[in-house]
Backbone as JSON Lines, residues from 0, in Angstrom:
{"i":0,"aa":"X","n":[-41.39,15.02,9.15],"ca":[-39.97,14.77,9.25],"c":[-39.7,13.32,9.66]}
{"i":1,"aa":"X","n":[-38.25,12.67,8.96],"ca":[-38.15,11.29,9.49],"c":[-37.22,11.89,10.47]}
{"i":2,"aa":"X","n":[-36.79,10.85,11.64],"ca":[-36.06,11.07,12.72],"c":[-34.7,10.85,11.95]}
{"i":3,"aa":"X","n":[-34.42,9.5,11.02],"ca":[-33.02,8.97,10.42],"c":[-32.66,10.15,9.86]}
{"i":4,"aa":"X","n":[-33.86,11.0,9.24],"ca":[-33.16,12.32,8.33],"c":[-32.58,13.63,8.94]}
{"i":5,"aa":"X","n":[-33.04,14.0,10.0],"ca":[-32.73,14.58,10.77],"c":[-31.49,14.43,11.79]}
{"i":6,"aa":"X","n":[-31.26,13.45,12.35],"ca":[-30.07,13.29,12.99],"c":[-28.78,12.54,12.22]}
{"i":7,"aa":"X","n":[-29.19,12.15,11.23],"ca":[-28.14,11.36,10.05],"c":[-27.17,13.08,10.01]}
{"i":8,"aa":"X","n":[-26.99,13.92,10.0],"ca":[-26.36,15.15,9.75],"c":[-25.61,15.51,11.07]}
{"i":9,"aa":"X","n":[-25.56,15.02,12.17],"ca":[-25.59,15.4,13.45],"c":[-24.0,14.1,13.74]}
{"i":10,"aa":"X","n":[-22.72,15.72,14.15],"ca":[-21.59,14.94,14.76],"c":[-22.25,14.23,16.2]}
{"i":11,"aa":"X","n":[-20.94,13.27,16.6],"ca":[-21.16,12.49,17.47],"c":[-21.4,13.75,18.58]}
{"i":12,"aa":"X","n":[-20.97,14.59,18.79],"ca":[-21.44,14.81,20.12],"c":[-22.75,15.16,20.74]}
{"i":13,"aa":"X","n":[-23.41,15.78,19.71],"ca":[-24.75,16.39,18.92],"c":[-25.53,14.96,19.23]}
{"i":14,"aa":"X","n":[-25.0,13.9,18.78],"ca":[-26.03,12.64,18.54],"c":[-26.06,12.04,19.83]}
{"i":15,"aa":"X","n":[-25.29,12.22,20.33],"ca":[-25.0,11.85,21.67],"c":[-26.12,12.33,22.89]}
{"i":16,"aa":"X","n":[-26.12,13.75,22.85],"ca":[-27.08,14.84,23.1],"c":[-28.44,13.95,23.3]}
{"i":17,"aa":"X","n":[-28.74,14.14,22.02],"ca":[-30.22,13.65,21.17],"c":[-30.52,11.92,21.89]}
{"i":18,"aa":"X","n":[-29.51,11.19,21.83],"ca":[-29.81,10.03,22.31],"c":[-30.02,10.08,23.91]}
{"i":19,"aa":"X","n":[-29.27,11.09,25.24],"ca":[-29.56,11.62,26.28],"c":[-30.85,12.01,26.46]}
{"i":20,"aa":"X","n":[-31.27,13.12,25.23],"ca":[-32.94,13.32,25.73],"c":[-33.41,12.67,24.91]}
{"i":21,"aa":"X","n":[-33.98,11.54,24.76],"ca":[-34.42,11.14,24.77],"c":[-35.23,9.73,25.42]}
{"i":22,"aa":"X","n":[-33.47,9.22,26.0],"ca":[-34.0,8.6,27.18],"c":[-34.52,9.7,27.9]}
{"i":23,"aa":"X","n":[-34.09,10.54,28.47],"ca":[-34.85,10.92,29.67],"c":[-35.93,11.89,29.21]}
{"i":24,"aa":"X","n":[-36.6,11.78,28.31],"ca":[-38.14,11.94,28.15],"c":[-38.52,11.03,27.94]}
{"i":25,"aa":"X","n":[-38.2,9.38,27.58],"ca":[-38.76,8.19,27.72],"c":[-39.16,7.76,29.37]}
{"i":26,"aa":"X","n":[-38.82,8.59,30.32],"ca":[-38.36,8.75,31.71],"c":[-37.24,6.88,32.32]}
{"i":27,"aa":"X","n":[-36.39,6.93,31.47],"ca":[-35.9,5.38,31.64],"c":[-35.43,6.23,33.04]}
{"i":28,"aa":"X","n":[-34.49,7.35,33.36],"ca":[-34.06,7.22,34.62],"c":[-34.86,7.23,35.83]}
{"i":29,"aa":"X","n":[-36.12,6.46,35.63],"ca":[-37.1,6.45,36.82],"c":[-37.45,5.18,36.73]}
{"i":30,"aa":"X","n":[-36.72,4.19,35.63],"ca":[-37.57,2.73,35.08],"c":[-37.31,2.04,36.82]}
{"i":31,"aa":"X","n":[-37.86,1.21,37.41],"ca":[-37.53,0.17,38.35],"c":[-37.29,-1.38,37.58]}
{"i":32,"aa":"X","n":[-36.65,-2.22,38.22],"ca":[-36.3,-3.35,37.73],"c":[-37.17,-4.78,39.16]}
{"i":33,"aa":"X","n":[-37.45,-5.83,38.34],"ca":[-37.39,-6.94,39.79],"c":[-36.36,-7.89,39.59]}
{"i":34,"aa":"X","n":[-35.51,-8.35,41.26],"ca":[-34.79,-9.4,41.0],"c":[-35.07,-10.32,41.64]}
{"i":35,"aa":"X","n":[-34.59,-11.63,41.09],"ca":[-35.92,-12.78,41.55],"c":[-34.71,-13.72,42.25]}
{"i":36,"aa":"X","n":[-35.0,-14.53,43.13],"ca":[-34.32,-15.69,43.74],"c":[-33.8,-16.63,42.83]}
{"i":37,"aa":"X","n":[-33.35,-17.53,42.96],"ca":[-32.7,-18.41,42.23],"c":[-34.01,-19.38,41.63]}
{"i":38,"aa":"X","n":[-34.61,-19.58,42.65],"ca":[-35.96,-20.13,41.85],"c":[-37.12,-19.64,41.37]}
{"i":39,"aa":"X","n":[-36.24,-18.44,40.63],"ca":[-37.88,-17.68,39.83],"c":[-38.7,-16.46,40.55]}
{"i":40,"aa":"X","n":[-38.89,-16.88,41.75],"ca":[-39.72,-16.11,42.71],"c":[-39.25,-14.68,42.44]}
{"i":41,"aa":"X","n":[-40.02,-13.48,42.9],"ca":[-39.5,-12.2,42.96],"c":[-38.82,-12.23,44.49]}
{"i":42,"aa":"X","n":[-37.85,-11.17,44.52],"ca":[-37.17,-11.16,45.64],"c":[-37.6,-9.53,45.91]}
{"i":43,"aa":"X","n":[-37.15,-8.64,44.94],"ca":[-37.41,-7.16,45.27],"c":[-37.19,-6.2,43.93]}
{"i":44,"aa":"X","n":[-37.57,-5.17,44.24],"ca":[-37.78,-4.0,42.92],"c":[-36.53,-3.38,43.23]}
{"i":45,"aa":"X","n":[-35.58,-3.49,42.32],"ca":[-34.21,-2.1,41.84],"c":[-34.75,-1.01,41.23]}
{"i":46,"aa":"X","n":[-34.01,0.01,41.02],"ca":[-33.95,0.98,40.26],"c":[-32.87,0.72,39.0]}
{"i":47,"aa":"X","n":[-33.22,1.41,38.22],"ca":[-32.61,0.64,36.88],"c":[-31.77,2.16,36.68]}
{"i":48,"aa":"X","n":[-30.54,1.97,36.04],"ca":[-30.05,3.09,35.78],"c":[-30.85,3.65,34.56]}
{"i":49,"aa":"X","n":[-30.64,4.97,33.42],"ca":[-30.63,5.21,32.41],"c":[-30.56,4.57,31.4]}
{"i":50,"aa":"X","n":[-30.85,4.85,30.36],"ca":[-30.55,3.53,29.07],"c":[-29.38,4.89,28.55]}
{"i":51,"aa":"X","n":[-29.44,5.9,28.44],"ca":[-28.42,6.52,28.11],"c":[-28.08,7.75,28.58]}
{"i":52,"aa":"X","n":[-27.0,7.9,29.35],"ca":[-26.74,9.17,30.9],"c":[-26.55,10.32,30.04]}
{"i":53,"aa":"X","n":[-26.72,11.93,30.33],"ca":[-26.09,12.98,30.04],"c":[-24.54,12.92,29.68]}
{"i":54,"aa":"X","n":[-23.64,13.14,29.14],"ca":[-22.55,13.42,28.73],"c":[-21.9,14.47,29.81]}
């Protein structure tokens, strides 16, 4: 199966769904982030939100 063929059929809310799990079996809502000082340096690790939340 292609993925385009399969969800190409799928209303927005449905696609919406599909784009939800899949971030979160990519586990993005666990990704951490670093933010760095003005000069480059690391300063500390964030937590990064979702790349795409539950509905």
């Amino acid at each position: 199966m292609v993925l385009g063929d399969v969800v190409s059929g799928l209303d927005r809310e449905n696609l919406e769904l599909v784009l939800a799990a899949i971030a979160h079996a990519g586990g993005s809502h666990e990704h951490s982030g670093m933010t760095l000082h003005e000069d480059g340096t690391q300063k500390a690790f964030t937590h990064l939100t979702t790349l795409h939340p539950w509905p």
